[in-house]
C-alpha positions as CSV (number, residue, x, y, z in Angstrom):
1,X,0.0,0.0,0.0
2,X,0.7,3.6,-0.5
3,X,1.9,5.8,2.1
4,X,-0.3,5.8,5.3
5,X,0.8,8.4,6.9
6,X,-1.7,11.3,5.1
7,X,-5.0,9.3,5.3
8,X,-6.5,6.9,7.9
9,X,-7.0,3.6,7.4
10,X,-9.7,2.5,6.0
11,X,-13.3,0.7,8.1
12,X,-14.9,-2.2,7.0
13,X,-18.5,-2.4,8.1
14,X,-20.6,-5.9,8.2
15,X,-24.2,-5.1,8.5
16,X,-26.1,-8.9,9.2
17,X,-29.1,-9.8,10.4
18,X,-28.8,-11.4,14.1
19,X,-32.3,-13.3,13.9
20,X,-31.6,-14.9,10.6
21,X,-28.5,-15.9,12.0
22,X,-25.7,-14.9,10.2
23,X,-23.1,-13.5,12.9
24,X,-20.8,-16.4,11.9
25,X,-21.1,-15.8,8.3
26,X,-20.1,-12.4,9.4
27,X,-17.5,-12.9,11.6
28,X,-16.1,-15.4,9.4
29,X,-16.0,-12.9,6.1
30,X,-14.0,-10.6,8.6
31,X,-11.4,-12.6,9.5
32,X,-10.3,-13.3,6.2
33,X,-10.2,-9.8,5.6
34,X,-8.5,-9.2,8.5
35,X,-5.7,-12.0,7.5
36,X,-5.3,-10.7,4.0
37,X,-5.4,-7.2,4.9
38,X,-4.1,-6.6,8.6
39,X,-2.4,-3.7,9.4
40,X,-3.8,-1.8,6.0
41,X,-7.3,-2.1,7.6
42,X,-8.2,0.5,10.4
43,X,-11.2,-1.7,11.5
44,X,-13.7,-3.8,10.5
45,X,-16.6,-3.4,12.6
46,X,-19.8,-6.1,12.7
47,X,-23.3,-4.4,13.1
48,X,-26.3,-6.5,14.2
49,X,-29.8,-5.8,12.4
50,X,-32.4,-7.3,11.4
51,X,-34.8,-7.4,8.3
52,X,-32.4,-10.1,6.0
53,X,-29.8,-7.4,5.3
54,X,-26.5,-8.7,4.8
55,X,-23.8,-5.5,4.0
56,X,-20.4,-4.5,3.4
57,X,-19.2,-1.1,3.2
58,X,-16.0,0.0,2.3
59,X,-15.5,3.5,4.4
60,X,-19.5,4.1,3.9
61,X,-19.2,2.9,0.2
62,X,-21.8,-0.3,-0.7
63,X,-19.3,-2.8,-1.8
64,X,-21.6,-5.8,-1.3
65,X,-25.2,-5.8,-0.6
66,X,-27.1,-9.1,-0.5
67,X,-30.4,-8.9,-2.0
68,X,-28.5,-6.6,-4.8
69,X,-25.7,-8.7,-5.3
70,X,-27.8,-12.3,-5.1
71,X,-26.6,-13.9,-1.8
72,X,-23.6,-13.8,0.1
73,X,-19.9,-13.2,-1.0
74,X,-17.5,-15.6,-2.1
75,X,-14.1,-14.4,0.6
76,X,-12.4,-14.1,-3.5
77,X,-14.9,-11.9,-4.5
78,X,-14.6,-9.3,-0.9
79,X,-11.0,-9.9,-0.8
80,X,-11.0,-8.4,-4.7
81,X,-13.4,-5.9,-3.9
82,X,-11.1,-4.5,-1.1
83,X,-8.2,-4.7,-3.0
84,X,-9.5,-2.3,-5.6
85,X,-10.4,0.0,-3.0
86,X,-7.5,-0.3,-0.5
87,X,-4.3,-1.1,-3.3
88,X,-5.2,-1.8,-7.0
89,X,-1.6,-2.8,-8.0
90,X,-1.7,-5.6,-4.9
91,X,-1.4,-9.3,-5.9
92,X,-3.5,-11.5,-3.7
93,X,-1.8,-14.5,-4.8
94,X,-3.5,-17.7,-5.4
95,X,-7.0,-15.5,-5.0
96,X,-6.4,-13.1,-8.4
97,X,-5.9,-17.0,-9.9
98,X,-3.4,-19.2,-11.9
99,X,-2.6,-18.6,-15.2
100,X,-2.0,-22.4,-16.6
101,X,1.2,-23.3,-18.1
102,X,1.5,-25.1,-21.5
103,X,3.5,-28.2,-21.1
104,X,5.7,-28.4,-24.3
């Protein structure tokens, strides 16, 4: 990442619903964030609701919304939406994929 020192880091938000049950899912999608990211991340913050919402926001910005996005994230798919966000030019390794080499 960049230089720091002129911005904060940024907050991940996790809106879920508590009665449908999703805190795990929640707290699970976190973590991985959390391993691939660490230190770039300022926080990432769970928020019980209710209602069936299932959101992530990116420092207020909708990155993932469930009834928009049809279900829940795929950890690739967060952990590539964060990138773009947090450090474009950052490999995520096995994540971004493997490009298949030809045997000759």
């Amino acid at each position: 990442m960049t230089d720091t020192a002129d911005r904060p880091l940024p907050r991940i938000a996790i809106t879920y619903c508590s009665m449908c049950q999703w805190m795990l899912r929640a707290t699970w999608l976190g973590q991985e964030l959390l391993s691939t990211f660490g230190q770039d991340l300022g926080e990432v913050a769970l928020i019980p609701r209710t209602g069936g919402i299932f959101q992530i926001h990116y420092d207020g910005e909708l990155i993932w919304d469930r009834k928009s996005d049809g279900g829940f994230p795929d950890s690739k798919v967060l952990k590539q939406r964060v990138r773009d966000r947090l450090d474009p030019q950052r490999s995520l390794g096995h994540v971004d994929g493997h490009v298949a080499v030809e045997s000759v």
